[in-house]
N, C-alpha and C positions, 0 to 999 in steps of 0.2 A: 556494628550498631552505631558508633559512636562517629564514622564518616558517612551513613545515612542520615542521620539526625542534622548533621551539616549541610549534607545536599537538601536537605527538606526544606533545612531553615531559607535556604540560598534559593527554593522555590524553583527547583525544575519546570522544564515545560509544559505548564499547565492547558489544556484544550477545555474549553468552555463554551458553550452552546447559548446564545442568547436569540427569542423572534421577539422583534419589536413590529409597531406600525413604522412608516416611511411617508412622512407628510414632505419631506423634504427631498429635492431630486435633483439636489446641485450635482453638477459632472464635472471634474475634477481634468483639468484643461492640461495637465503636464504629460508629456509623452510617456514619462515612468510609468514603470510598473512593479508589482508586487517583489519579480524575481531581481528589482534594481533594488529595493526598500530593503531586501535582505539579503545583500551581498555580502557574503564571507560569512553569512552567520547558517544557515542552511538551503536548502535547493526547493524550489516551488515545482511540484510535479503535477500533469496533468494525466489520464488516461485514457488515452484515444482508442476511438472505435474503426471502421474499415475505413469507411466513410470522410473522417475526418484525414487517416492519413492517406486519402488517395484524392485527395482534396476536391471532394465534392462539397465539402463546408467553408467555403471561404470565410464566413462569418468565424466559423469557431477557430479558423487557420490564422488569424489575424489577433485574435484574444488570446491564444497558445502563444504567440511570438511576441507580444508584449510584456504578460505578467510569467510566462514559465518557463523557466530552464532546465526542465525534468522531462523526461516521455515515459509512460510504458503502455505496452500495447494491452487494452483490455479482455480480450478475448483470442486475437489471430495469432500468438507465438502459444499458447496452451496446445497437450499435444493433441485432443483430437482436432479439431482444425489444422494444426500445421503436417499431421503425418495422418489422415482417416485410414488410410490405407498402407499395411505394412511397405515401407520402402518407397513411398510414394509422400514426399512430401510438397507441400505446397507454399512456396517463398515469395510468391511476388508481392503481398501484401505486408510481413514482415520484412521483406529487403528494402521495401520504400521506409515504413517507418525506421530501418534504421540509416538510409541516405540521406532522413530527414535531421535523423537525432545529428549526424557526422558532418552535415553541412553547417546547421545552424549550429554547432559547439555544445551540443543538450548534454545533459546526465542522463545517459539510457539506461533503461533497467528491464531486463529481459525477464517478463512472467508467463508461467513458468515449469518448471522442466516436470517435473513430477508431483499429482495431484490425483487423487482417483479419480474425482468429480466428472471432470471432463476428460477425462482419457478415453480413448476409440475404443470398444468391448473387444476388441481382436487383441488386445495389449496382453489380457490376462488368460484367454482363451486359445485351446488347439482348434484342429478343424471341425473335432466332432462339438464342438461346444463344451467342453472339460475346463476345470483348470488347469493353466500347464504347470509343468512344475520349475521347482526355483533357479535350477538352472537358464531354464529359457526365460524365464523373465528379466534375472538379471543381464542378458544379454539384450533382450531387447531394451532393457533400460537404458543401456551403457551404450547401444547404438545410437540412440534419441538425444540423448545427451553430448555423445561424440558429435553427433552430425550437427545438430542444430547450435551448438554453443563453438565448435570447429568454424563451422561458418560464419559467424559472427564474431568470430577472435580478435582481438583488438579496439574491437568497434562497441562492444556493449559491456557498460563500464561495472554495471550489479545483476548478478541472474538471482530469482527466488528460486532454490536449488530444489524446494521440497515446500508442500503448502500444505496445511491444515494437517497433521499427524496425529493430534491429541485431541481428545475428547476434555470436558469443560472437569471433568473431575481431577484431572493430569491423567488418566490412563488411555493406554495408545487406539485409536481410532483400529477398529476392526476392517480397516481396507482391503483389497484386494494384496496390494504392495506388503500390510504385511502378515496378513495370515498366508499368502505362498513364500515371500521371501524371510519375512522375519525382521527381531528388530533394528537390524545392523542396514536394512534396504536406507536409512538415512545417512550413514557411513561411508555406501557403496555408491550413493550418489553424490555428495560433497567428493568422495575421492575419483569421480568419473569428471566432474563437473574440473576441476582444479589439474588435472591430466591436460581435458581441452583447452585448457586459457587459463594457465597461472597468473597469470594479470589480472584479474578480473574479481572483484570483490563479491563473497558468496554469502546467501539469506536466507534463513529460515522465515515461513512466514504465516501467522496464523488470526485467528479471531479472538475475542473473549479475553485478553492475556493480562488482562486488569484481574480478572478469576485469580487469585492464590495459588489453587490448586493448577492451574495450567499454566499460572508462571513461571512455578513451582519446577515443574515436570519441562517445561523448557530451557531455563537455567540450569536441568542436568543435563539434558539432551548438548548443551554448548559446550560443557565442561567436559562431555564423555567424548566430544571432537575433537577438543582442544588436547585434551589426555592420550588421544590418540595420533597425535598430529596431525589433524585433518583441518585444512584451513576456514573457518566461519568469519565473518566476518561483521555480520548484524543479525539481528532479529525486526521483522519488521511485525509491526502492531495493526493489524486492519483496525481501521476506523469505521468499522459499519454501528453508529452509538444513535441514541436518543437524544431529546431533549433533556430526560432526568436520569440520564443514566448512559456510563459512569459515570461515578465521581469524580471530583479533578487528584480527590489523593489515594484514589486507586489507581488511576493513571499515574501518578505521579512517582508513587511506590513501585511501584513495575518499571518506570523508566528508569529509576534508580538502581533496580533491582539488576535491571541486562546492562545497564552501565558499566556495574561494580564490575562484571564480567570479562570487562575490556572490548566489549565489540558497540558497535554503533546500534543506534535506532531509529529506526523507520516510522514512521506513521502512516500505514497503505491503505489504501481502498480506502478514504474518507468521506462517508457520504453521510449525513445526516438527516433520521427521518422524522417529520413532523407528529406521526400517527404512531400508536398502539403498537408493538406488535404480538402475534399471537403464537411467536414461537420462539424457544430459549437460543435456540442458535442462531446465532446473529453473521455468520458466513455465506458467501457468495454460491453456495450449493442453491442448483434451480431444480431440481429434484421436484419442488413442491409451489414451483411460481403459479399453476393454474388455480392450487386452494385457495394459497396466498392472495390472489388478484382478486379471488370471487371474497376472500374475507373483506377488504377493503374496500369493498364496494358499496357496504352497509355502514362504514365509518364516516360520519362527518366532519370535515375540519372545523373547529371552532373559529370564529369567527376573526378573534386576536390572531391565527396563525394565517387567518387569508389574505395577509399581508405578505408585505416583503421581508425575506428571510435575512437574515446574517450570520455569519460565523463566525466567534471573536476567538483571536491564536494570542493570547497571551504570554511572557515572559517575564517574569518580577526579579528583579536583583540576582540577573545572571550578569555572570564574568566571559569576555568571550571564551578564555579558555574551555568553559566547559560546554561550548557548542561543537566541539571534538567528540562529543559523542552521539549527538542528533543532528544527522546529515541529511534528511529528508521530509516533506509532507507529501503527498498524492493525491490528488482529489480523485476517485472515483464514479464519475459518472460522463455524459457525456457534456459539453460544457454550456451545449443549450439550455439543457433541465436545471441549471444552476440561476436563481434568478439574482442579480445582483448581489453579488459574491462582494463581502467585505467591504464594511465603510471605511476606507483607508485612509489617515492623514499620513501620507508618504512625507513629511517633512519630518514628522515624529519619526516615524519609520529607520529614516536614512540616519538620524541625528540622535544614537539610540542614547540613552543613559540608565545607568546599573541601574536606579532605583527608580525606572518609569518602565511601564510597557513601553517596547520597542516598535509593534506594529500598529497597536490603537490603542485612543482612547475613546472607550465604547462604552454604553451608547453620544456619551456625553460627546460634543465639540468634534461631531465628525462631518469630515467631507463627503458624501457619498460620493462613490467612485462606481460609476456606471461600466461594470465589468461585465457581464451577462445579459443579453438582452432579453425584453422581455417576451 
């Protein structure tokens, strides 16, 4: 209690959500960018679509190679896309994003290996349509996992080993993975994952985890790895938040919380929505994108938010030493849909000091930094 109370005071990294108007639209003439403004302090990630990595967006190809030094693929390394079909995988779209991460010197992060969400229905199913049993799943798992993290050995530097496991109370998501296999299917995949590419830094990675109770339930989840010697390496946080919600010292609590742990932190899938939403679970499950779209079609933006957005990453009276333990942000979406991403005064940025933010001063005395076009 008494070295949380310390990290509190020392102000972890705080994520705070601000929309302002943008009467001003200076463009910021220096060739920097975001991932230069934070060098050695964490990794600026972005998450590419097919699209982007098969570079049919030169526009967003160009905005990726100035401000980020992070990749992950948004959808094409998940395994129904990359295996639909038992034994039948499909690489060419994953192999570029990772030619891309290996050329340009990126932080790849390979998302990821086991997720119910989007796994191929034949994952958990015999022929007649049954479930199979946990034999054959653990095998297919350990296949998926051998294959796809085998082939990318060396090359992809963090996999999400395992995503979304726990429901928002800490008790375990009634998946396919584990009412046939059980709750050790998280075990069996860190130790299949750590087989193929000991190199290679391993994630847990979920929604909500500012909740207590599911930070709760994931802080055992590390310790029960750790207990077993099975190598973890981060926890990573989706960032799918609001405007008013979370708060910065729930956030804040929880980063402290997977710190104390000893493993790194993530900030994933950060995407920030303007509007309401109408359902508690704030996870990348599209299960329910048709309700979802017909609900928000009756919602109006208010008038203050049909401006230009901003993001503001704040940091107050950190030491670099304890950016040893928050090694990444991601943004989440594609990086067109992002309009004008961060007012940055990169000179602040570069020239940090313990007791100023390091990457802006927001709203006040900002340069706008025309990062996303309109």
């Amino acid at each position: 209690m008494k070295k949380m109370k310390k990290l509190l005071q020392l102000s972890w990294l705080l994520i705070a959500f601000a929309i302002i108007t943008a009467s001003c639209t200076e463009q910021n003439s220096s060739e920097d960018g975001l991932k230069d403004a934070l060098e050695g302090k964490f990794y600026m990630g972005a998450a590419l679509n097919g699209k982007i990595i098969m570079g049919k967006d030169t526009a967003s190809m160009n905005i990726l190679q100035q401000h980020f030094n992070s990749v992950t693929a948004e959808n094409v390394m998940k395994s129904g896309p990359i295996q639909p079909v038992e034994g039948e995988f499909v690489f060419e779209v994953p192999d570029r994003l990772i030619e891309l991460g290996v050329q340009n010197n990126l932080y790849v992060v390979g998302h990821c290996l086991v997720w119910h969400s989007q796994a191929p229905r034949w994952f958990f199913v015999d022929e007649e349509g049954n479930d199979v049993v946990r034999e054959v799943l653990i095998e297919r798992m350990k296949t998926h996992i051998f294959t796809v993290v085998g082939r990318y050995k060396g090359k992809v530097d963090a996999w999400d080993v395992v995503n979304e496991a726990f429901e928002d109370d800490g008790t375990w998501r009634q998946s396919p993975f584990y009412r046939i296999i059980g709750d050790d299917f998280i075990h069996l995949a860190f130790k299949f994952a750590h087989e193929a590419d000991p190199a290679a830094e391993f994630m847990y990675n979920d929604y909500n985890l500012y909740i207590p109770s599911k930070r709760d339930a994931v802080i055992k989840l590390v310790m029960s790895l750790k207990e077993a010697g099975l190598q973890i390496d981060g926890v990573g946080m989706q960032g799918h938040y609001g405007l008013n919600s979370p708060s910065n010292e729930d956030l804040v609590n929880s980063i402290v919380a997977f710190s104390e742990t000893g493993v790194q932190v993530h900030i994933t899938e950060l995407d920030i929505s303007v509007l309401p939403s109408p359902y508690e679970n704030a996870g990348a499950n599209i299960s329910n994108k048709a309700e979802y779209t017909e609900f928000m079609k009756i919602r109006a933006i208010p008038d203050y938010i049909k401006t230009k957005g901003f993001i503001k990453l704040t940091s107050l009276k950190r030491t670099d030493a304890e950016f040893a333990y928050f090694n990444l942000i991601t943004f989440w979406t594609d990086l067109d849909v992002i309009k004008n991403f961060a007012g940055v005064d990169l000179e602040k940025a570069k020239y940090y000091e313990e007791d100023k933010n390091y990457l802006i001063d927001f709203p006040e005395k900002v340069t706008h930094y025309e990062v996303f076009a309109e």
